[in-house]
C-alpha positions as CSV (number, residue, x, y, z in Angstrom):
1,X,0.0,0.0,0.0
2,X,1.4,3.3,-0.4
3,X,-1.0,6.1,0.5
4,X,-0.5,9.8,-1.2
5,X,1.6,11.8,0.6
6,X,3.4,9.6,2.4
7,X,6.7,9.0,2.0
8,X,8.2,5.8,0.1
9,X,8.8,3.0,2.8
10,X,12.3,3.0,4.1
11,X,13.7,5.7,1.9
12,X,15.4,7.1,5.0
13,X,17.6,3.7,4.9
14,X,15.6,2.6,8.0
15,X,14.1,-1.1,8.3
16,X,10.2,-0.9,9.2
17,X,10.4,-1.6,12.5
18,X,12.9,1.3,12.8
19,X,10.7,3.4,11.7
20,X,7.9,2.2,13.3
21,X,9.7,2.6,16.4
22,X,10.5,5.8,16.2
23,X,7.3,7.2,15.2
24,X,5.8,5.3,17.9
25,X,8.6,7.1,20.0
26,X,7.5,10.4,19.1
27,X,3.2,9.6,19.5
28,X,1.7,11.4,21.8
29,X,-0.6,8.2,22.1
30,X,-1.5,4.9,21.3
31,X,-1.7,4.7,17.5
32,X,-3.9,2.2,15.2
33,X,-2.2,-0.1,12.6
34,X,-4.0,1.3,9.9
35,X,-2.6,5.0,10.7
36,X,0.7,3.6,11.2
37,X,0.3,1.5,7.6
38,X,-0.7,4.7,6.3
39,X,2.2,7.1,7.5
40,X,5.1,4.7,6.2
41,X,3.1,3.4,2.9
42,X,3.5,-0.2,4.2
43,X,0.7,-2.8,4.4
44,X,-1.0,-3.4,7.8
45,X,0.6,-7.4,7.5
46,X,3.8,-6.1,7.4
47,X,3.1,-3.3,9.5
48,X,1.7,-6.3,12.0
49,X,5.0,-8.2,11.2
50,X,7.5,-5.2,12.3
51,X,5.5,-4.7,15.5
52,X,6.1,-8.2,16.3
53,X,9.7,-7.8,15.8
54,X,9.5,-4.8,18.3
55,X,7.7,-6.3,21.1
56,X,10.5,-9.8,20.5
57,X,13.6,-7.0,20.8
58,X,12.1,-4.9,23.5
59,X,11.2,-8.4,25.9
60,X,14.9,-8.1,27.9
61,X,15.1,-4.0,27.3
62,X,13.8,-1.4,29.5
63,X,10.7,-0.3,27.1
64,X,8.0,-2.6,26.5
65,X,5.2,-2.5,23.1
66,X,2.0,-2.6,24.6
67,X,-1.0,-3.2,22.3
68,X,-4.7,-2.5,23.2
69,X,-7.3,-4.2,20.5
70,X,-6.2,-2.4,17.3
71,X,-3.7,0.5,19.5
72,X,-0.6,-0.3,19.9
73,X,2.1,2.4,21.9
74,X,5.6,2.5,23.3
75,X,5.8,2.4,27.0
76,X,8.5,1.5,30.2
77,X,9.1,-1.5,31.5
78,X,7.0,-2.4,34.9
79,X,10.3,-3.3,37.1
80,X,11.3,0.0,36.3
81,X,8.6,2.0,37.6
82,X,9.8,2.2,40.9
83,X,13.2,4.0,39.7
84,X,10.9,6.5,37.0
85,X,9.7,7.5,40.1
86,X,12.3,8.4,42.3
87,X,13.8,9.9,38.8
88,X,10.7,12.1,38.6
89,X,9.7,13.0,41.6
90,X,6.6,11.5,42.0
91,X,4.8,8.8,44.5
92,X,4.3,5.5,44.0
93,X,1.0,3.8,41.8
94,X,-2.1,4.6,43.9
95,X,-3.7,1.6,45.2
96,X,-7.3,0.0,44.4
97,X,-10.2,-0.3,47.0
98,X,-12.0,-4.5,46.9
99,X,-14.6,-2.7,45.2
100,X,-12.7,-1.2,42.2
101,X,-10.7,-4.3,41.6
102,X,-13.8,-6.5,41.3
103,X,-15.4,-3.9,39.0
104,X,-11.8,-3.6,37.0
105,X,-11.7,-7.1,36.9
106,X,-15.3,-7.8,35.5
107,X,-14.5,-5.2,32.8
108,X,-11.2,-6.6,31.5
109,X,-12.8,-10.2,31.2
110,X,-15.7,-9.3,30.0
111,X,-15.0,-6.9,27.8
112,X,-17.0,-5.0,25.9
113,X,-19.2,-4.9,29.0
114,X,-22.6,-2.6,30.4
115,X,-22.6,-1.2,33.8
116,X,-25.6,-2.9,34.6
117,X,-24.3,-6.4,33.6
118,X,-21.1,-5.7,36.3
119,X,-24.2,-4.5,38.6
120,X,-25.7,-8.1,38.0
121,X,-22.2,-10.1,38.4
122,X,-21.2,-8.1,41.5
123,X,-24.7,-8.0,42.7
124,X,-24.5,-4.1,44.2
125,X,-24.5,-0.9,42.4
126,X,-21.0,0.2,40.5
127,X,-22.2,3.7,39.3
128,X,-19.6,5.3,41.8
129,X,-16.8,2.8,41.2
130,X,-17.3,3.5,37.4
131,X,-16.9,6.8,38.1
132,X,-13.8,6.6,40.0
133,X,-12.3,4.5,37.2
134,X,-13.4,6.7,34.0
135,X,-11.5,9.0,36.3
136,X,-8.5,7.3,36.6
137,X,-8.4,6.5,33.2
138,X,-8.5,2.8,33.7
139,X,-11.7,2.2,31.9
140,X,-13.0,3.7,29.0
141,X,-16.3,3.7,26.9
142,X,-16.4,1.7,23.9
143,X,-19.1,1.8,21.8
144,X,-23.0,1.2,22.6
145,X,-24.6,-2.3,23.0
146,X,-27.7,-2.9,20.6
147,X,-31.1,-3.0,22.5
148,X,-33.3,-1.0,24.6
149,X,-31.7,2.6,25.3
150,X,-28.4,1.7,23.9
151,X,-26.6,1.2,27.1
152,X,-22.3,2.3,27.0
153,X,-20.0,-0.6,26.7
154,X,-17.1,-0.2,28.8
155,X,-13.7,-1.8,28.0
156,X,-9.9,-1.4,29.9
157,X,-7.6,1.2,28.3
158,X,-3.6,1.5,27.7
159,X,-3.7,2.8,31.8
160,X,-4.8,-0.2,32.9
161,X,-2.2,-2.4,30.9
162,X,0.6,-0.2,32.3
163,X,-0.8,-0.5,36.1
164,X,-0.8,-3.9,35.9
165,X,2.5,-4.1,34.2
166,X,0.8,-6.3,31.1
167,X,1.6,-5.7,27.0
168,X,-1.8,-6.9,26.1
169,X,-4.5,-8.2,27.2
170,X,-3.6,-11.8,26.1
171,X,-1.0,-12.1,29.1
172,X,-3.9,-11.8,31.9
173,X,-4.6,-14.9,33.6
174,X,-7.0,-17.6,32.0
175,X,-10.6,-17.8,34.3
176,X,-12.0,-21.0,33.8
177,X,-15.3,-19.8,35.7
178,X,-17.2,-17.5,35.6
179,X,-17.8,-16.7,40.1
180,X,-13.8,-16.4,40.0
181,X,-14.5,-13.3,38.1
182,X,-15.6,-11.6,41.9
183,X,-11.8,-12.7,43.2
184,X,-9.7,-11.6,40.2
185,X,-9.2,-8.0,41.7
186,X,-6.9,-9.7,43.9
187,X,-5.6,-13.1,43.1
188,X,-5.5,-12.4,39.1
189,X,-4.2,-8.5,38.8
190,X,-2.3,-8.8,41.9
191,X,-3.5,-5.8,43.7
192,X,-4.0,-5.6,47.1
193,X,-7.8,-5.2,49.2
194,X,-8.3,-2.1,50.9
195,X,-11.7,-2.4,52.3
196,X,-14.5,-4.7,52.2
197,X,-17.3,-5.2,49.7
198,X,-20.8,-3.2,50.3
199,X,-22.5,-1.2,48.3
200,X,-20.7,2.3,47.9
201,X,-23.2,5.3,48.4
202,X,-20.0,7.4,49.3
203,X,-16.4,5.9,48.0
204,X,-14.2,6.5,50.1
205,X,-10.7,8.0,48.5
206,X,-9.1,5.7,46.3
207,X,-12.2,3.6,45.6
């Protein structure tokens, strides 16, 4: 494919995933294959094929390709976290209430998922813990689910990969049951419990 306007691939001398990597670099945000096919004149299989190569090079290294559905973006390694922040200055990850986790964890393996099917699963109402995680950045809308009212699908964002120090979302933990879902906050994203699970009129901070 080579789209008008942009450039001939690799006429800079650079191998696609070179260049792939350093516009990804420079991204101010996840990008889609297709924009990224578009902007070196390369196929999305081959654009596929290089980002492979990344994410194999960058397994030992200190960045990490992290890929959300079709977005894909360059990020830091999780071990290193702990050193970015003393680096910069700022405090550690901030922890997730019981609540939040259970919620989190419903979304990311459920995915595309409606508030009131996580209200059905957890069996209390999520409104405020949905809240808390749009607000974090954790969980994002979607798209709209067909039927009655068109209810917002919700799904897990680039955030949540990088708090739970994941590339994708194939690495999370297989559930082979569907009530494990209620425990995953804790035993599956490794997070630990801050409070006990009731229905939460008023969150408290960090719920």
């Amino acid at each position: 494919m080579n789209t008008d306007g942009a450039p001939q691939a690799l006429t800079a001398g650079l191998a696609l995933p070179a260049l792939l990597e350093a516009l990804l670099f420079v991204a101010d945000g996840p990008q889609s294959i297709p924009r990224l096919a578009s902007v070196t004149g390369a196929s999305n299989t081959a654009v596929q094929a290089a980002l492979l190569e990344l994410q194999a090079h960058y397994a030992t290294r200190g960045l990490r390709l992290q890929r959300t559905r079709d977005q894909v973006q360059l990020t830091t390694a999780p071990a290193a976290t702990p050193y970015l922040e003393l680096l910069l200055g700022v405090g550690g990850r901030q922890r997730l209430s019981q609540a939040a986790l259970e919620t989190l964890a419903i979304v990311a393996y459920r995915q595309p998922v409606t508030r009131p099917q996580v209200d059905e699963i957890r069996g209390v109402n999520s409104d405020s813990v949905f809240q808390n995680l749009l607000g974090k950045g954790l969980v994002d809308e979607v798209g709209r689910a067909d039927g009655p009212g068109r209810p917002v699908l919700y799904g897990t964002t680039p955030a949540f990969l990088q708090h739970f120090g994941l590339n994708e979302l194939g690495e999370m933990p297989d559930l082979l049951t569907e009530p494990v879902i209620a425990e995953a906050g804790q035993m599956a994203l490794a997070e630990p419990s801050e409070d006990t699970l009731q229905t939460e009129p008023n969150p408290q901070p960090g719920s």
